[in-house]
DRENDO-1510 file (C-alpha; in Angstrom, 1 decimal, always signed):
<recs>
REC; n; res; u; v; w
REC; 1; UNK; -14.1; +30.6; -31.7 .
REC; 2; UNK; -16.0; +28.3; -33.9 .
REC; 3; UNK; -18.9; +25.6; -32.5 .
REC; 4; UNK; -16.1; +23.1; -32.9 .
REC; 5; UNK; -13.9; +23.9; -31.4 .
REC; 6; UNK; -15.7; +25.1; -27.9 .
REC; 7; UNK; -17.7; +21.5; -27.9 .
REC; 8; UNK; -14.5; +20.2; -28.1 .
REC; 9; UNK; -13.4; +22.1; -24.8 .
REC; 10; UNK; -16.4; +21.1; -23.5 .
REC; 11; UNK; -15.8; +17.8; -24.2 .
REC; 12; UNK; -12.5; +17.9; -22.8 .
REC; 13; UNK; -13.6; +19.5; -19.5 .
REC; 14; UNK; -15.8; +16.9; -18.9 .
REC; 15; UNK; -13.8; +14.2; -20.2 .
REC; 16; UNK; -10.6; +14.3; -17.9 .
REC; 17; UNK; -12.5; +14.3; -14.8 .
REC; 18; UNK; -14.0; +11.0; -15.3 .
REC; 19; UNK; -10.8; +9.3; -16.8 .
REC; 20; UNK; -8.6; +10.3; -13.8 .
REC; 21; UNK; -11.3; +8.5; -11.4 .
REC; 22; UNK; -10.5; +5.2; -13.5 .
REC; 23; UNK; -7.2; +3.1; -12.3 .
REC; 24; UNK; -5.3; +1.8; -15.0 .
REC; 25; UNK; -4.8; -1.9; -15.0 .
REC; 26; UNK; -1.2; -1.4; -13.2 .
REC; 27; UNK; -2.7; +0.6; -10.5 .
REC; 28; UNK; -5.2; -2.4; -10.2 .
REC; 29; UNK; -3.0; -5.3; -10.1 .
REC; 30; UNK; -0.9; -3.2; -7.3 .
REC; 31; UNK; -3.7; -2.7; -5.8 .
REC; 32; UNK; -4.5; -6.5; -5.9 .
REC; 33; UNK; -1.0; -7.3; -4.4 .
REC; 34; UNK; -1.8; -4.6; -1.5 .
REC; 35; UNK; -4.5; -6.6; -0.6 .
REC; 36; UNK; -2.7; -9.9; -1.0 .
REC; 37; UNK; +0.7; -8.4; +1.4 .
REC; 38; UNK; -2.0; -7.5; +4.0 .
REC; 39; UNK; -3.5; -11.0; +3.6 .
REC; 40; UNK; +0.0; -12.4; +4.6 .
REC; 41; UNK; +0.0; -10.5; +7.5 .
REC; 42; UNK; -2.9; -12.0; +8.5 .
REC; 43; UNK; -2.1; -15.1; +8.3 .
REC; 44; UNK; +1.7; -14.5; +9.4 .
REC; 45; UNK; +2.9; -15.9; +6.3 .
REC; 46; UNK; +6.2; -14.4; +6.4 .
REC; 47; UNK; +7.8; -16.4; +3.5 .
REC; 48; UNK; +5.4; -15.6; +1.1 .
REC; 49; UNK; +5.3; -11.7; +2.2 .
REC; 50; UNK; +9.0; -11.8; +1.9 .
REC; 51; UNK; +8.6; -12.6; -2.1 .
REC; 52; UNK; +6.6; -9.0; -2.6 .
REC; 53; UNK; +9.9; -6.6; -1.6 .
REC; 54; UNK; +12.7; -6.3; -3.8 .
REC; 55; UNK; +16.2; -7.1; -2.9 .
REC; 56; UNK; +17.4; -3.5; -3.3 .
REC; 57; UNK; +14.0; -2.3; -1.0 .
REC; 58; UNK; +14.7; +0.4; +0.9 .
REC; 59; UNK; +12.3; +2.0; +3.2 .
REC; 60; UNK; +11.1; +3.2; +6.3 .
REC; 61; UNK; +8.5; +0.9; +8.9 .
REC; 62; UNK; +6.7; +3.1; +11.3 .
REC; 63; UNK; +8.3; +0.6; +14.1 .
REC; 64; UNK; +12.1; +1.3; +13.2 .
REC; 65; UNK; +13.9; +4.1; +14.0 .
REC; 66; UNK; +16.1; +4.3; +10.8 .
REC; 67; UNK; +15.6; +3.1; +7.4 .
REC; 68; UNK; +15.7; -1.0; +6.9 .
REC; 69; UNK; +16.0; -3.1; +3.5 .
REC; 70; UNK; +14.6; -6.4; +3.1 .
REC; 71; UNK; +16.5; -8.2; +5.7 .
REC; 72; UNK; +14.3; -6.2; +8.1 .
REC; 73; UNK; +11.2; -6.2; +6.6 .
REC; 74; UNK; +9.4; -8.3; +8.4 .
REC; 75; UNK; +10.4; -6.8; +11.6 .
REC; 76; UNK; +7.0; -5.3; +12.4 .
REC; 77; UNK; +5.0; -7.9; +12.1 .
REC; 78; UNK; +7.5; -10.2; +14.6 .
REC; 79; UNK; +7.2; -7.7; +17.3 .
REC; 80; UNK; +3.0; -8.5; +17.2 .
REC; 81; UNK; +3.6; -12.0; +17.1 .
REC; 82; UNK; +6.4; -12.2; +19.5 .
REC; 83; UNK; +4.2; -11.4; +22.1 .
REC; 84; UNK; +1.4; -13.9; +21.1 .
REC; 85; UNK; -0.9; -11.3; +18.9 .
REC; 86; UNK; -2.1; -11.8; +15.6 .
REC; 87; UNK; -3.9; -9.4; +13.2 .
REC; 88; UNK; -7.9; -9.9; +13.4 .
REC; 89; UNK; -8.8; -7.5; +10.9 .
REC; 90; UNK; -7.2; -4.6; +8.5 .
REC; 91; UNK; -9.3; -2.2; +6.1 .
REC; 92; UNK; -7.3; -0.5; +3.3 .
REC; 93; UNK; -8.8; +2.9; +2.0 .
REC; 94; UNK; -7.5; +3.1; -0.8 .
REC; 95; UNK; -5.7; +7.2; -1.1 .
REC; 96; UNK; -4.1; +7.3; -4.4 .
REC; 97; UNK; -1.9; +6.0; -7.3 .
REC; 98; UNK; +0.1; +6.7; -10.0 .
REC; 99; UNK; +1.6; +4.9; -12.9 .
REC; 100; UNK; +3.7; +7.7; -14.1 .
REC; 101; UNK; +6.4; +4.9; -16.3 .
REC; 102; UNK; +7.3; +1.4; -15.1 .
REC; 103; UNK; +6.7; +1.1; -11.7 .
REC; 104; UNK; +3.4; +2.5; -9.6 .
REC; 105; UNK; +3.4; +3.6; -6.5 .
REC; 106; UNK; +0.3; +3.8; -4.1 .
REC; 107; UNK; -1.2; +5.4; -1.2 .
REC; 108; UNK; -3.6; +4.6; +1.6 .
REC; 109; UNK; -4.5; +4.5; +5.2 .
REC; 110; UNK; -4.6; +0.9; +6.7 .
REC; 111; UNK; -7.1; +0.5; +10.0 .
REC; 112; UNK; -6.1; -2.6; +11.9 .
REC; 113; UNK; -7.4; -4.6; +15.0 .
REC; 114; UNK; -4.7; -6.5; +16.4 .
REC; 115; UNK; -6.1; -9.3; +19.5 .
REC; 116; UNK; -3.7; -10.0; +22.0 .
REC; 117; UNK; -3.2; -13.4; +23.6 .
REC; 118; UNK; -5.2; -12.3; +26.4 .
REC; 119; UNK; -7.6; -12.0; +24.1 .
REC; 120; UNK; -7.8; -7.9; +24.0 .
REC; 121; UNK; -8.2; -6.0; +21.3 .
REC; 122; UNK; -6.0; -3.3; +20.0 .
REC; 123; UNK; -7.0; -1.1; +16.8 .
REC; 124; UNK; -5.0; +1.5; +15.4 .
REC; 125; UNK; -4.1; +3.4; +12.0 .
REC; 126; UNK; -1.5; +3.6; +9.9 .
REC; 127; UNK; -0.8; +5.8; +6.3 .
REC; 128; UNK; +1.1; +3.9; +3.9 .
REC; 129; UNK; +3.2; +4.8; +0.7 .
REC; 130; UNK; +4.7; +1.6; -1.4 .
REC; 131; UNK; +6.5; +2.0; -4.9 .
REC; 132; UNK; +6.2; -1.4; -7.1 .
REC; 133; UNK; +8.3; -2.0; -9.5 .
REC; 134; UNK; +8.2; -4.7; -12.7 .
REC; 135; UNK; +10.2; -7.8; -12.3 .
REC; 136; UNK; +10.9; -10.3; -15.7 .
REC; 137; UNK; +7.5; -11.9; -16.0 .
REC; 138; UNK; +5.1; -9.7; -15.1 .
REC; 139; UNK; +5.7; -9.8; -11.2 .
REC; 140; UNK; +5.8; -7.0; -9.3 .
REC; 141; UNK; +7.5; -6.1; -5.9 .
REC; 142; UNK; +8.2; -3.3; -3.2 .
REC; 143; UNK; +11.3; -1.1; -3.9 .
REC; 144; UNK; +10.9; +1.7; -1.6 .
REC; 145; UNK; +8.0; +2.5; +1.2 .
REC; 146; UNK; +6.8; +4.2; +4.4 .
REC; 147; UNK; +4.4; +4.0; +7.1 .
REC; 148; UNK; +3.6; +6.8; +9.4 .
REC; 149; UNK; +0.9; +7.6; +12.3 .
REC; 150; UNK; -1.9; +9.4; +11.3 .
REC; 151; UNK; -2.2; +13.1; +12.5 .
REC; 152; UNK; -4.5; +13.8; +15.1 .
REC; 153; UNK; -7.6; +14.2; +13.4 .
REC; 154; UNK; -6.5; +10.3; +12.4 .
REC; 155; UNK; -6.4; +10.6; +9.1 .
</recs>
C-alpha cells in the first residue's frame, strides 16, 4: 500500500468520529422544537403544543394504555393539571438523532419535577422517542412517538 493511500485511512479513521459527534442543522432545529414542546408544558400552553403534532400522529404516551393520535395528545399533561399540579422544572439529556431523509427523529431522557397544589414536589423520569416530519414552509411537527419508564437503574 502506497503513503497515500494509508494517510488517507488514517485520515478517514479519524475523520468520521468527529463528524458523527456534530448534529446536522435538522437534528438542531428538532432539537430546538424539543425544547420549545417542553416549554409549553410548562407553561400549560396546550394550544400552542397542539400545533407541534401532525394530524396523522400516531403514538404511544406513557399515561395511555393503547396507542392515541392527536385528539389525545394532550392527555397527559391534563391529568397533572387536573389535579392542581403544574411542571416546575424538566431537564432533557439529549440521547440521540438521526436525519436519515426527510424527517428526524430523536431520543432522550426527560427528568421532571412536578409541584402539587399542596405544594409537594414530585420528580420522575421518562425516555422519549419523537419522529418530526417537514411541513410546506419549513415547519416541522410530531408524526409518531413514545414515552416509557426508565429501567431500574433509571436510565
Amino acid at each position: 500500500m502506497n503513503r497515500r493511500a494509508c494517510l488517507a485511512i488514517v485520515a478517514a479513521l479519524f475523520t468520521s468520529p468527529l463528524l458523527a459527534g456534530h448534529p446536522s442543522a435538522d437534528e438542531r432545529a428538532v432539537w430546538s422544537l424539543e425544547d420549545t414542546y417542553w416549554q409549553y408544558v410548562q407553561t400549560n400552553d396546550l394550544e400552542h403544543y397542539r400545533t407541534l403534532w401532525h394530524n396523522d400522529f400516531l403514538g404511544w404516551p406513557l399515561t395511555n394504555p393503547e396507542p392515541v393520535r392527536k385528539e389525545h395528545i394532550t392527555d397527559w399533561i391534563t391529568a397533572h393539571t387536573s389535579h392542581g399540579e403544574t411542571l416546575r422544572s424538566c431537564e432533557l439529556e439529549r440521547l440521540a438523532a438521526q436525519a436519515p431523509s426527510n424527517y428526524v427523529t430523536v431520543a432522550y431522557r426527560t427528568r421532571m419535577t412536578w409541584i402539587g397544589k399542596d405544594g409537594t414536589d414530585k420528580s420522575g423520569t421518562i425516555r422519549v422517542v419523537h419522529t418530526w416530519l417537514p411541513q410546506a414552509g419549513g415547519k416541522r411537527q410530531i408524526i409518531s412517538g413514545m414515552a416509557a419508564s426508565p429501567d431500574a437503574q433509571g436510565h
